[in-house]
C-alpha positions in Angstrom: 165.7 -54.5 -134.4 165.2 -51.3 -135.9 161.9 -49.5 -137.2 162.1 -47.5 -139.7 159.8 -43.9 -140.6 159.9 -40.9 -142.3 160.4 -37.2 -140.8 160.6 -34.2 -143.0 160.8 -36.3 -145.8 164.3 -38.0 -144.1 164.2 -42.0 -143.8 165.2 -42.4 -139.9 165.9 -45.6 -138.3 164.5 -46.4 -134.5 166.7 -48.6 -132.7 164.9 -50.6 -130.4 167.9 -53.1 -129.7 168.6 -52.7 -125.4 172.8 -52.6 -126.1 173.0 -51.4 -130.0 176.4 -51.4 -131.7 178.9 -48.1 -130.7 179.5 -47.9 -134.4 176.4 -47.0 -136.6 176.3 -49.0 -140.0 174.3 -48.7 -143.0 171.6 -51.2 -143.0 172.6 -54.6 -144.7 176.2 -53.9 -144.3 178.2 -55.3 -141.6 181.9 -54.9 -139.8 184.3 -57.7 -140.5 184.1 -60.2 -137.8 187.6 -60.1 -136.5 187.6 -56.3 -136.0 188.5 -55.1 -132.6 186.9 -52.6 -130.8 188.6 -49.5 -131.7 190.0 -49.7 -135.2 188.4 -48.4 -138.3 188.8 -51.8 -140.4 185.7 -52.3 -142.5 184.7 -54.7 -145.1 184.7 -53.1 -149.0 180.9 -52.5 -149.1 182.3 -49.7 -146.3 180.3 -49.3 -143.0 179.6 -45.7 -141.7 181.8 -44.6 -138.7 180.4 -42.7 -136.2 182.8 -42.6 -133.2 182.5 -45.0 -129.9 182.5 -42.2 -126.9 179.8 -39.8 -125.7 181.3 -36.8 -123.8 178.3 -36.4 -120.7 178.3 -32.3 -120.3 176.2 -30.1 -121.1 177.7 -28.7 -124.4 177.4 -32.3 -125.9 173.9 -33.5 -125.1 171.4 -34.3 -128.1 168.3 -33.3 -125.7 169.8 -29.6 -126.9 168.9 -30.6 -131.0 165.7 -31.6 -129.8 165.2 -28.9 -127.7 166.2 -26.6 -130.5 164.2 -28.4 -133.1 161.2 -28.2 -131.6 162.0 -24.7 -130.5 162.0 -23.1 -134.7 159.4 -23.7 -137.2 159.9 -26.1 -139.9 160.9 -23.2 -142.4 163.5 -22.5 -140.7 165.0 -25.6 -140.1 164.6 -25.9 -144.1 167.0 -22.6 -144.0 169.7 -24.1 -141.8 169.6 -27.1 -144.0 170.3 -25.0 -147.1 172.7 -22.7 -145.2 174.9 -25.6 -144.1 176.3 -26.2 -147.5 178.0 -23.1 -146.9 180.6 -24.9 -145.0 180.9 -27.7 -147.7 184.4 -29.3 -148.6 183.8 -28.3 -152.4 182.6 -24.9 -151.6 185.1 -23.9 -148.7 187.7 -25.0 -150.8 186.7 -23.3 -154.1 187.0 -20.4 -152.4 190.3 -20.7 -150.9 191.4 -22.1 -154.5 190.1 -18.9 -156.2 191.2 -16.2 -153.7 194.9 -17.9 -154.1 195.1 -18.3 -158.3 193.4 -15.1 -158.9 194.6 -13.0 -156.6 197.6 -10.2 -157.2 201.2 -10.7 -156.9 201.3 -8.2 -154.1 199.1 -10.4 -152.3 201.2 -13.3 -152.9 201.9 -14.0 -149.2 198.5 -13.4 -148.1 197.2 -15.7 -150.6 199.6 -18.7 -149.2 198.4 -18.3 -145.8 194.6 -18.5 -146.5 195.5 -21.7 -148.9 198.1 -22.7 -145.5 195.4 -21.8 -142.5 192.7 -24.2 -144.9 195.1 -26.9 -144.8 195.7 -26.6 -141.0 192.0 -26.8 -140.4 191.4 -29.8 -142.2 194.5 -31.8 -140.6 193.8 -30.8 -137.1 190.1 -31.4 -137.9 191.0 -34.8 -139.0 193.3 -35.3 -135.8 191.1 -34.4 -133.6 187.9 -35.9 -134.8 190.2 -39.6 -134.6 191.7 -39.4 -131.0 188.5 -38.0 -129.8 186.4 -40.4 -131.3 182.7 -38.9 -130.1 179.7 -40.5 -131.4 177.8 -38.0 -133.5 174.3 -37.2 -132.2 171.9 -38.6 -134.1 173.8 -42.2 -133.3 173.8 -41.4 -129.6 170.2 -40.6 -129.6 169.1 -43.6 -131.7 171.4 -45.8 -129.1 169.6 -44.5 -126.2 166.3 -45.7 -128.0 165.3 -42.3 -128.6 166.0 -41.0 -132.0 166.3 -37.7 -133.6 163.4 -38.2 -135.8 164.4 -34.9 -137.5 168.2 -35.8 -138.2 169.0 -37.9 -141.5 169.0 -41.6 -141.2 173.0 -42.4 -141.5 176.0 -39.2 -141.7 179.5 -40.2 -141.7 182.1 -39.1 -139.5 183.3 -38.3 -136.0 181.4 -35.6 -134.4 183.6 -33.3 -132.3 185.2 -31.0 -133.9 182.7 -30.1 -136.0 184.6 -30.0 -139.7 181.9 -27.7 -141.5 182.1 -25.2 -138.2 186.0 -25.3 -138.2 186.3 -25.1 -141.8 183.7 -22.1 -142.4 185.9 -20.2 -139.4 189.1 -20.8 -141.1 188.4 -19.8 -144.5 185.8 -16.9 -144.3 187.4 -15.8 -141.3 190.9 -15.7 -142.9 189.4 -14.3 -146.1 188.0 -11.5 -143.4 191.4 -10.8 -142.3 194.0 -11.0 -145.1 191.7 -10.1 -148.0 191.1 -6.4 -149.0 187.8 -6.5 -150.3 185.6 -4.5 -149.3 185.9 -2.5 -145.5 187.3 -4.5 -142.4 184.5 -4.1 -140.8 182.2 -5.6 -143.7 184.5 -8.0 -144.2 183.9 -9.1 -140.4 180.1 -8.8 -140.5 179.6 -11.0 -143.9 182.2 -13.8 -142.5 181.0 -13.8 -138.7 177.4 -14.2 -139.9 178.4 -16.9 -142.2 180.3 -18.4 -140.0 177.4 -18.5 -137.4 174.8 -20.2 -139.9 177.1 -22.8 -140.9 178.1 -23.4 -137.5 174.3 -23.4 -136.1 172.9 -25.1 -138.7 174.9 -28.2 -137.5 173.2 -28.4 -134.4 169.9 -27.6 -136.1 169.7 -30.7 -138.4 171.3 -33.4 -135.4 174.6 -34.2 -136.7 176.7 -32.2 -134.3 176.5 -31.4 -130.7 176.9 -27.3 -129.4 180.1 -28.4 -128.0 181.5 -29.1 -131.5 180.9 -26.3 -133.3 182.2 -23.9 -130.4 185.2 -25.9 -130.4 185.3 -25.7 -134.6 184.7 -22.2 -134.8 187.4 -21.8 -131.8 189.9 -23.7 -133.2 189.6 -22.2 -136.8 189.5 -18.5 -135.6 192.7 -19.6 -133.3 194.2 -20.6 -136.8 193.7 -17.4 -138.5 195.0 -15.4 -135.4 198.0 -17.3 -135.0 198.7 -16.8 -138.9 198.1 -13.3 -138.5 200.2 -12.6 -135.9 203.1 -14.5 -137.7 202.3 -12.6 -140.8 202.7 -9.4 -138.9 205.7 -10.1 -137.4 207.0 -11.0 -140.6 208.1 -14.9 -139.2 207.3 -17.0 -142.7 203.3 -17.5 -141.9 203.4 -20.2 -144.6 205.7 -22.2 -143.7 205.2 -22.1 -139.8 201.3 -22.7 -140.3 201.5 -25.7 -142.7 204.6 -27.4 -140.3 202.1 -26.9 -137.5 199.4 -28.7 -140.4 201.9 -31.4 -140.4 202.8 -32.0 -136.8 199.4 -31.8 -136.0 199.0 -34.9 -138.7 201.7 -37.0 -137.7 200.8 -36.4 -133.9 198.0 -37.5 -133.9 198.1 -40.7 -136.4 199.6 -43.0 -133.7 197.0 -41.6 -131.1 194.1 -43.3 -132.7 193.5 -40.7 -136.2 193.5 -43.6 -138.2 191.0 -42.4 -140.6 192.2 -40.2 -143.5 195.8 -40.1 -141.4 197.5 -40.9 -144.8 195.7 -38.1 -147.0 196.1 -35.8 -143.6 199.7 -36.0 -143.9 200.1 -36.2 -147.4 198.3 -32.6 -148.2 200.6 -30.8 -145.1 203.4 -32.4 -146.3 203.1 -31.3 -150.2 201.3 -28.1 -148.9 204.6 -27.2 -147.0 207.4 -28.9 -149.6 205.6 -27.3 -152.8 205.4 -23.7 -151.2 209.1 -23.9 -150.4 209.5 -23.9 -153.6 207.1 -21.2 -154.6 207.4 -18.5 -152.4 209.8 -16.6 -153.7 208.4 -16.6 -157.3 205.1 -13.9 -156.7 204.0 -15.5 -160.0 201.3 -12.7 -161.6 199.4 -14.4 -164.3 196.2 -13.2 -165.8 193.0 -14.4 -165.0 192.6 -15.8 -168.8 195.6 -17.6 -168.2 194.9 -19.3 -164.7 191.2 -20.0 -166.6 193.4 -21.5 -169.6 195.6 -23.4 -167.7 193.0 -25.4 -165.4 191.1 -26.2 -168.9 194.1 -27.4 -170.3 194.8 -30.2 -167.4 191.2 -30.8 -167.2 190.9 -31.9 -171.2 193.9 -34.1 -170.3 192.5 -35.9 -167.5 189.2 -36.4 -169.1 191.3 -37.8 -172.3 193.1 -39.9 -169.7 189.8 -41.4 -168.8 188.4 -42.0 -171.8 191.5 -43.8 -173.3 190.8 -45.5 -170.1 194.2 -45.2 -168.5 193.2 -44.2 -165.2 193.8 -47.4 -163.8 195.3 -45.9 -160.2 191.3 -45.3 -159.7 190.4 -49.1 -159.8 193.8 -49.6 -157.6 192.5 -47.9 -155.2 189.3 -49.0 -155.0 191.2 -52.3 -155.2 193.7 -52.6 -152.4 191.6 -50.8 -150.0 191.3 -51.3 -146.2 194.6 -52.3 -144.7 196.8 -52.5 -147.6 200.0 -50.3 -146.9 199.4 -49.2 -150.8 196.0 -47.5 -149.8 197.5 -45.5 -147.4 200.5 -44.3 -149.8 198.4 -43.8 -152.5 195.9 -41.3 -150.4 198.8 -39.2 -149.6 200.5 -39.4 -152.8 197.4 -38.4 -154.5 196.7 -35.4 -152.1 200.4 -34.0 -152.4 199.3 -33.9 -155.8 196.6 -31.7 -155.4 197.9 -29.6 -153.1 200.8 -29.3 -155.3 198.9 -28.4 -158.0 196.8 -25.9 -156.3 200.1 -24.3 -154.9 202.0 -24.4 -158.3 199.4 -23.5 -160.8 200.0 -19.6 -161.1 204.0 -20.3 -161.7 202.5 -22.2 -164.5 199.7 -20.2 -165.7 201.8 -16.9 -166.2 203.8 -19.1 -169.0 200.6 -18.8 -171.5 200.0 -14.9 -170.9 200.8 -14.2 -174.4 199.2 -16.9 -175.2 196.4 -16.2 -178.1 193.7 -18.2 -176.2 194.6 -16.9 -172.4 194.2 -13.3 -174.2 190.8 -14.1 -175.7 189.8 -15.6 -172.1 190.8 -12.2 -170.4 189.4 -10.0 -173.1 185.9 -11.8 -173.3 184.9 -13.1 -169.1 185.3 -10.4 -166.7 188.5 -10.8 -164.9 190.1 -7.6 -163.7 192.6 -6.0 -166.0 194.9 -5.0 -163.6 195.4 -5.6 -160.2 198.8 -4.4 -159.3 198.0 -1.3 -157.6 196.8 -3.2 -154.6 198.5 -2.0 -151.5 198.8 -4.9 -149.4 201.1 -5.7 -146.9 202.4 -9.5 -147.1 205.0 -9.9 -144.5 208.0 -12.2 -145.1 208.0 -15.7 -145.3 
């Protein structure tokens, strides 16, 4: 049975079942009957997964989010919950997206391995989350018969390592180190204190233990170390990073990373085959042009959907589940967009004489030139 209240303005869902399911599902959906314990087949109305194991130390207890939540007033729970968005997907990845299209060509190298240490971080993230398998929080609580009445009702995903943690330490730590902006030292303070918040607020709103987020931020910082050092020593950063992205995919597929394997492996794979082909080109388009550029493929694919050719969206949707074409269609689609991402300045610098890239640099407020930047890039 389960009661259901309001907290905070959150719906959250008592369980008052003695033995309730290991995997958490969204009310009035339910797991195909002839799933096995263990495997991430779900019907197409798509249950939440949530992990099966509970690790019993100290770093991954949910009496800590209570503790803590009782601990700080409600606005500043409110300010967590607001600051954890810092670690989204879309905004972590804007970032990294901007920093590489817009940066110099002097930069060219540095600007791989931020785009290289993002993709690391989401594969390994990926990997782990599946061969760990650690119930998230809020679903242990609510098993135990003792919710967190302050955590949402339903959040998808494994728990440990925490994504948003690992992500934020990847990317504003790496645009700490291999950006000039600014002093180190500022540089250091701005991304460690972001890093912190996003990292915090995790544990703060009940949908990751302490124990994840150390191990996110760890593992994220490790990344950006290890693709400094290589990047130092002049050893291809790049390329050694995003094969590491890749091994770390394909490793830990068969290990029980079933979900988002395909898409995993798919974005190290074109991450690492696309820059091959790029990183001798230190393409050095204007800002106008990138701009121009991303508004010419975005006209075509809203066209495309309009004329209603898109029909690889309904496909997917479609085959779904265990179909072999799900899983070749996630990574064919995500070695597209990494592919993109990665071979979008090459393309860009073709319109720089372009009448309408001009007008674009001339009337938004991208830097004129950028060339002077001294900035070592190592060799890759």
């Amino acid at each position: 049975m389960h009661d259901s209240h309001s907290y905070r303005g959150l719906p959250v869902e008592t369980n008052t079942d003695p033995k309730p399911p290991a995997v958490a599902v969204r009310p009035g959906k339910e797991l195909e009957p002839s799933s096995p314990k263990g495997t991430r087949t779900f019907n197409p109305d798509r249950a939440i997964v949530s992990g099966e194991r509970n690790l019993p130390t100290g770093l991954w207890d949910y009496e800590v989010n209570r503790a803590i939540d009782g601990f700080l007033p409600d606005s500043v729970t409110d300010g967590f919950a607001l600051a954890t968005h810092l670690g989204d997907t879309a905004v972590v990845a804007g970032l990294v997206v901007g920093f590489y299209w817009l940066g110099s060509a002097d930069n060219w190298r540095r600007r791989g391995l931020v785009v290289a240490v993002a993709v690391a971080a989401l594969t390994l993230n990926i990997g782990l989350k599946g061969v760990l398998d650690v119930q998230r929080p809020l679903y242990a609580a609510r098993a135990a018969g003792d919710p967190l009445v302050f955590a949402p009702a339903n959040y998808d995903g494994f728990s440990t390592p925490s994504g948003h943690a690992m992500g934020a330490a990847a990317v504003y730590g790496g645009l700490a180190a291999l950006s000039d902006i600014g002093t180190r030292r500022r540089r250091a303070l701005v991304a460690g204190g972001i890093i912190a918040a996003v990292a915090f607020s995790r544990v703060v709103i009940g949908v990751h233990y302490v124990g994840d987020v150390v191990l996110g931020v760890a593992l994220g910082l490790g990344l950006v170390w290890v693709g400094h050092r290589l990047l130092i020593r002049g050893r291809r950063p790049v390329s050694l990073v995003l094969l590491l992205a890749l091994a770390g995919a394909v490793l830990a597929a068969p290990l029980g990373s079933e979900t988002h394997a395909a898409a995993s492996i798919g974005t190290a794979a074109g991450g690492l085959a696309v820059w091959e082909f790029v990183r001798d080109r230190r393409p050095d388009p204007s800002g106008g042009a990138v701009l121009l550029c991303v508004l010419a493929v975005a006209t075509a694919l809203l066209a495309a959907v309009v004329a209603d050719t898109l029909l690889a969206v309904d496909l997917v949707a479609t085959v779904g589940g265990n179909s072999p074409l799900s899983g070749a269609l996630r990574a064919t689609l995500s070695i597209v967009a990494v592919g993109f991402v990665l071979a979008l300045p090459i393309f860009a610098e073709l319109l720089d004489d372009d009448p309408r890239a001009r007008w674009l640099q001339r009337t938004l407020p991208f830097a004129v030139d950028t060339s002077d930047e001294q900035v070592g890039s190592g060799s890759d």
